[in-house]
C-alpha positions in Angstrom: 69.4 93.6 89.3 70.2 97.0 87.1 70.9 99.9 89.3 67.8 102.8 88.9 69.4 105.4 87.2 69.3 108.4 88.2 67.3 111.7 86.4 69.2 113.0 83.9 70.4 116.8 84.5 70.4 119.8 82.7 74.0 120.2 81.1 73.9 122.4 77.8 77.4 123.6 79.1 78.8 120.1 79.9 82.4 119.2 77.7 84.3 115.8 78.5 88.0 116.1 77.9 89.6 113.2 76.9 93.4 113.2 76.8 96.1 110.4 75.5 98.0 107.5 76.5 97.8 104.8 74.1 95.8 101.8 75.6 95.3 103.3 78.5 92.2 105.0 76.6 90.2 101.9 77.8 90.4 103.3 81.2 88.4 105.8 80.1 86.3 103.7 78.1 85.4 101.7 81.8 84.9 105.0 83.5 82.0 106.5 81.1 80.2 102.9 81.0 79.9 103.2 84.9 79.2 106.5 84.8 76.8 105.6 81.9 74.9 103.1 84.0 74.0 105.8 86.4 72.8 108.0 83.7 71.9 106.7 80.7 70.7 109.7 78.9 73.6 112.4 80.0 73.8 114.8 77.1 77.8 116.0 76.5 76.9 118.5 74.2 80.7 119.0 74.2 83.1 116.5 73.1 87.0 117.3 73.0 89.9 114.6 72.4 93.2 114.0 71.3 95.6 110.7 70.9 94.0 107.9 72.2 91.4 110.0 73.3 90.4 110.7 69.7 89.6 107.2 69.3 87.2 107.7 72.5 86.0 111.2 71.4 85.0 110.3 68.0 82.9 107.1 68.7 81.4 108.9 71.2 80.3 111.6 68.8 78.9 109.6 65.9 77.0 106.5 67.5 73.7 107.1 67.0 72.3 105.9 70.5 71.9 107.5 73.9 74.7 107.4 76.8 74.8 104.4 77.9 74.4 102.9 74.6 77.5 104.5 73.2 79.5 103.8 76.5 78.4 100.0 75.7 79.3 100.0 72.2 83.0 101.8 72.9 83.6 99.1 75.7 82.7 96.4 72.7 85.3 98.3 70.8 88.4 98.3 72.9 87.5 94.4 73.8 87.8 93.8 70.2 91.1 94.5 69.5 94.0 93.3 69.4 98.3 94.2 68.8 97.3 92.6 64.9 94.2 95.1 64.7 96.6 97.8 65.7 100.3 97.4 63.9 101.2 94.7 61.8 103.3 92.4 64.2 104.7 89.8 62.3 108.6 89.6 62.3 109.3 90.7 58.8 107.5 94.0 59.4 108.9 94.6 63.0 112.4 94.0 61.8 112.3 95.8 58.3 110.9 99.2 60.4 113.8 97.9 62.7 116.8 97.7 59.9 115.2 101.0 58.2 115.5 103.2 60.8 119.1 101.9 61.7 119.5 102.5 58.1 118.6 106.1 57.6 120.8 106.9 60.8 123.8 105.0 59.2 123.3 106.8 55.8 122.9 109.9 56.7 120.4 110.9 53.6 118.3 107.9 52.8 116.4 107.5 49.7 112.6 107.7 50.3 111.8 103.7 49.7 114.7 103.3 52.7 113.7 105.8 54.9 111.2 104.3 57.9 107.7 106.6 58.9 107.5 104.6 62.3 108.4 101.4 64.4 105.4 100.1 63.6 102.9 99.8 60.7 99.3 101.0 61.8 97.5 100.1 58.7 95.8 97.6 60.7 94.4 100.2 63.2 92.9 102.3 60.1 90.7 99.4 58.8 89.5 98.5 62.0 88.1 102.0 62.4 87.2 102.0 58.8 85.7 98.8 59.3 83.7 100.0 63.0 82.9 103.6 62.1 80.1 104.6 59.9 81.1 106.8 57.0 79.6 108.1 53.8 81.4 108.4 50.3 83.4 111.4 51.1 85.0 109.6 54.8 83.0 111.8 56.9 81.2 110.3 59.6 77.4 111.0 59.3 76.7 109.9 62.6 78.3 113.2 64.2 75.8 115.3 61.5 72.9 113.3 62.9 74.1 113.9 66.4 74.7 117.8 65.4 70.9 118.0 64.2 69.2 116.2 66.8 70.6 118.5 69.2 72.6 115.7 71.3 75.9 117.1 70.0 76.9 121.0 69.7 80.7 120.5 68.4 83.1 117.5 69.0 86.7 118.4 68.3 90.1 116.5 67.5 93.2 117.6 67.8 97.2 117.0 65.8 100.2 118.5 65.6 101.2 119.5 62.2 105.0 118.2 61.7 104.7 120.7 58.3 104.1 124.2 60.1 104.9 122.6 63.7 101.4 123.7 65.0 98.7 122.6 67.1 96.0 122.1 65.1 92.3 121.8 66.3 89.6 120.0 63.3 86.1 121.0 65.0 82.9 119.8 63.6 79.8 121.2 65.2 76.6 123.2 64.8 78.0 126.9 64.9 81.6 126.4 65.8 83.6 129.0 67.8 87.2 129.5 66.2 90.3 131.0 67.6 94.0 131.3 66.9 96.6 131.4 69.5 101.1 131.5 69.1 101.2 128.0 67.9 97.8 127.0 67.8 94.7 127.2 65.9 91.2 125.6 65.1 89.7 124.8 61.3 86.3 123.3 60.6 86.5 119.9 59.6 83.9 117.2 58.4 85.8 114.4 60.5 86.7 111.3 59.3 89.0 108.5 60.3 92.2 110.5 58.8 91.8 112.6 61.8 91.7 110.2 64.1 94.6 108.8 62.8 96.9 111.7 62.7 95.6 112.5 66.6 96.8 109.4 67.8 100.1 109.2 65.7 102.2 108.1 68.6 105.5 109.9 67.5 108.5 107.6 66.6 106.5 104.3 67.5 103.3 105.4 65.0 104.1 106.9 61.1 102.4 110.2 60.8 99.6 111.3 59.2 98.4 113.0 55.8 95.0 115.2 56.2 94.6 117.4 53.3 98.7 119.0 52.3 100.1 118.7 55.7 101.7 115.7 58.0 100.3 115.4 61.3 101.5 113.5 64.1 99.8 113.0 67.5 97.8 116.1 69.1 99.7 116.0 72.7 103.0 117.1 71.2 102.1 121.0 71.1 98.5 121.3 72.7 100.0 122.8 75.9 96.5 123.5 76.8 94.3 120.2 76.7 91.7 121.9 78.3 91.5 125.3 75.8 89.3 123.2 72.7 86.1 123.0 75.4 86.5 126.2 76.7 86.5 127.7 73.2 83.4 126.4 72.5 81.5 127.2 75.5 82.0 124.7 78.1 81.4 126.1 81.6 82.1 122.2 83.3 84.7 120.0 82.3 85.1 116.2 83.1 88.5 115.0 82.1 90.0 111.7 82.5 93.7 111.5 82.6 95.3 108.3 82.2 98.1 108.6 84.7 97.2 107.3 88.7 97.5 110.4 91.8 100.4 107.9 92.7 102.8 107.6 90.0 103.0 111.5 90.3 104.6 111.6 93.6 107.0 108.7 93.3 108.9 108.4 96.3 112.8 109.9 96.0 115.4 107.1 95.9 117.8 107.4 98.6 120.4 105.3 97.4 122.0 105.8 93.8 120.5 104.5 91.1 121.2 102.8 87.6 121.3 104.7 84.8 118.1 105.0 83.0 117.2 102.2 80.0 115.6 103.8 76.8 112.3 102.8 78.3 112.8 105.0 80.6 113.4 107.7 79.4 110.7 107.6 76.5 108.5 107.0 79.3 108.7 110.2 80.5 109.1 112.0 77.9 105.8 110.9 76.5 104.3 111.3 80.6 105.4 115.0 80.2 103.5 115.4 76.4 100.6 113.5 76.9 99.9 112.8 80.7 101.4 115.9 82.8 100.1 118.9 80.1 96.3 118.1 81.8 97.7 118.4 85.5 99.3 121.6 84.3 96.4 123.0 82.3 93.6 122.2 85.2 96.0 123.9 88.0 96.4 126.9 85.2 92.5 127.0 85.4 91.5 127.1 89.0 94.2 129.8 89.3 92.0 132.2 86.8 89.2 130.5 88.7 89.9 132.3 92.2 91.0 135.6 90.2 87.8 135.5 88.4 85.8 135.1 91.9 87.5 138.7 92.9 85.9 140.3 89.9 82.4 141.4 89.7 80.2 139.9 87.2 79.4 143.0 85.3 83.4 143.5 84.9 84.7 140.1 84.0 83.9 140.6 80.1 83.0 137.6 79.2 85.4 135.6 81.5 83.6 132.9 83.1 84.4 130.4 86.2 85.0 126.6 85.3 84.2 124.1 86.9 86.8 121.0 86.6 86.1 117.3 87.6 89.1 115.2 86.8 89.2 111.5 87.3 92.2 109.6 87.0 93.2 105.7 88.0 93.4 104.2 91.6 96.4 102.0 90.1 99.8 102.9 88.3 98.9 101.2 84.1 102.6 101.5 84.1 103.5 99.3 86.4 100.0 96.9 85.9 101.4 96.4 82.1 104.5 94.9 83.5 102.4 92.2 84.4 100.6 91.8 80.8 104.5 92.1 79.4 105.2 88.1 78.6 102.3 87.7 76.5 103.3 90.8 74.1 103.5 89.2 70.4 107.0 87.5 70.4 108.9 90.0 68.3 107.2 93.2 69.4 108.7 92.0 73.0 112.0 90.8 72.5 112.2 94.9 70.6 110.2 96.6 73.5 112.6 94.1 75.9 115.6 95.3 73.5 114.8 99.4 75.2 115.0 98.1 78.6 111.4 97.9 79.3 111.9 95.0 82.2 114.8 97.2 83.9 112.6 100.4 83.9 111.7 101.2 87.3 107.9 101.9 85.6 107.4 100.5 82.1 105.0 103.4 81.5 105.8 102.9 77.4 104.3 99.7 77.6 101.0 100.5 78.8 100.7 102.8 75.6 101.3 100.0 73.0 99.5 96.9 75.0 96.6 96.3 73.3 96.0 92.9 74.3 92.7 91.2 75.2 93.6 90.6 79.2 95.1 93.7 79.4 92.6 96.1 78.2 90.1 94.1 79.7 91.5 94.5 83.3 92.1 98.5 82.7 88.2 98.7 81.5 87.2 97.3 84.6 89.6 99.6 86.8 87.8 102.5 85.1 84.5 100.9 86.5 85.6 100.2 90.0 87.0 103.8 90.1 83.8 105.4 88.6 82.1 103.7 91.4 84.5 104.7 93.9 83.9 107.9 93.7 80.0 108.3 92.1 79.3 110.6 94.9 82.2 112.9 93.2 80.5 112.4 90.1 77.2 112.5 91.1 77.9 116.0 92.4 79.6 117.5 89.9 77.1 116.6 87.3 73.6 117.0 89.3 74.9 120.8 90.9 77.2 123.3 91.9 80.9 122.3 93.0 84.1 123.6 94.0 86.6 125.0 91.5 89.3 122.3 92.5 90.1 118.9 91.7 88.5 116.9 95.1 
């Protein structure tokens, strides 16, 4: 029997926050459907992603349906792909990307036919989004206009790195969008379209980048030092934000004894934990801080400055270490390479829970996302039926 769902709650200055981290993004996918069945008609007026969260953000933003609806179609969506619907995986094109970039290194100034854009092709993953997302003749997706001016949406935005300038850049679509510039980073109205998407999730060295409009984009992590800046720019007061990385894996035990040197894996796996997974720890502390300085102010003296309310979620269970387990049915040649940077001698195979987008796998994070949702509904039910505290709980 269906769970009665609760009354849906006033939220005009509601934004959900969805960060990176390859296939982890059907953690969050499992997360909203739970917290979808509870209420099926939340309104996120606000909608802010980047990397795999792009993916997230922008289905979420142009399905035409109400919550749970959308939540139920995005779950459909991450349980149809597949490693073929997302890089080409057959041997010749793993091993030409392979002998390419081993050839540009060797050459020193490779020709543009020899030089490789990315271990991977991602063609695949662009038409299966061109194939799952409505779009009119221009590539825009008409589903976020629709959602704009039925007043279900106020702005959704996407964010890339531009490898041209080397800045953060931030496409927003909405109904009267708030811009800004910052050192490094800046917003621009966009019509979105799947070339967005694509340059947001542009995982770097593993994904080629991006063209949108003159410039080469790679994926939005890489310079947004401030995950959380997009919603506040355009009014968000609350902020739900799933991150991708368990409370656990960031307080990994210190070895007493010495150990091995670190494998490739390793050390790409934190480097991409640090750009895509630790920015939205660092961002949310950076917030609470201006939070309790904020409090100290009067209200007729804080000029516009505002308190934010913060609800992040995050996994009971490390994906770094559950992917380990998903490892042997990798397609043959993507494993023997992802074996070949020393992914079974990492202590956590964290790059392999960004580039497993197999059927079991994804299916078992989606359903972690729901068992945590329901963990901790009484989190979530307070956060988005009232007043909480400033802190992550």
């Amino acid at each position: 029997m269906p769970r009665p769902s609760r009354p849906t709650p006033f939220t005009d200055d509601l934004a959900l926050v969805l960060g990176g981290g390859g296939a982890r993004g059907a953690y969050q996918a499992g997360l909203l459907r739970q917290i979808a069945r509870r209420y099926p008609h939340l309104r996120v007026p606000i909608l802010v992603g980047v990397s795999a969260g792009a993916v997230n953000t922008i289905h979420l933003a142009s399905h035409r349906g109400s919550f749970d609806e959308s939540t139920e179609a995005l779950v459909r969506l991450w349980l149809s792909l597949s490693p073929e619907q997302v890089y080409r995986v057959d041997a010749r094109s793993l091993l030409n990307n392979v002998i390419r970039s081993g050839y540009g290194l060797m050459a020193g100034d490779p020709g543009e036919r020899e030089r490789a854009r990315g271990m991977v092709d991602t063609k695949p993953l662009r038409e299966f989004l061109e194939r799952t997302l409505e779009r009119d003749a221009d590539g825009a997706l008409p589903g976020i206009r629709h959602n704009l001016e039925r007043g279900t949406l106020d702005a959704v935005a996407l964010s890339a790195t531009s490898y041209t300038s080397g800045h953060s850049i931030t496409w927003v679509e909405g109904r009267r969008p708030t811009l800004w510039e910052r050192p490094q980073r800046r917003s621009e109205v966009a019509r979105l379209g799947v070339d967005h998407v694509m340059a947001s999730a542009a995982l770097p060295i593993f994904f080629p980048a991006e063209q949108v409009g003159h410039q080469w984009y790679g994926d939005g992590g890489i310079r947004l030092t401030a995950p959380l800046s997009p919603a506040l720019h355009l009014g968000a007061s609350r902020i739900i934000t799933i991150s991708t990385r368990s409370a656990g894996s960031r307080s990994a035990p210190v070895p007493t004894e010495p150990a091995d040197y670190p494998p490739p894996a390793q050390v790409l796996g934190t480097l991409y934990n640090s750009v895509f997974l630790d920015v939205i720890d660092q961002d949310v502390v950076r917030v609470n801080m201006i939070n309790r300085l904020v409090e100290r102010i009067a209200p007729e003296k804080r000029e516009g400055m505002r308190l934010i309310d913060i609800l992040v979620l995050r996994p009971s269970v490390d994906l770094g270490m559950l992917a380990r387990e998903y490892e042997p049915r990798l397609p043959r040649v993507f494993r023997f390479l992802t074996r070949g940077l020393g992914t079974r001698k990492s202590t956590s195979p964290d790059i392999l829970s960004l580039v497993m987008f197999q059927e079991d796998f994804l299916r078992r994070v989606i359903a972690l996302g729901e068992e945590d949702a329901e963990r901790h509904h009484q989190r979530i039910a307070s956060f988005i039926e009232g007043p909480t505290a400033f802190a992550e709980r």
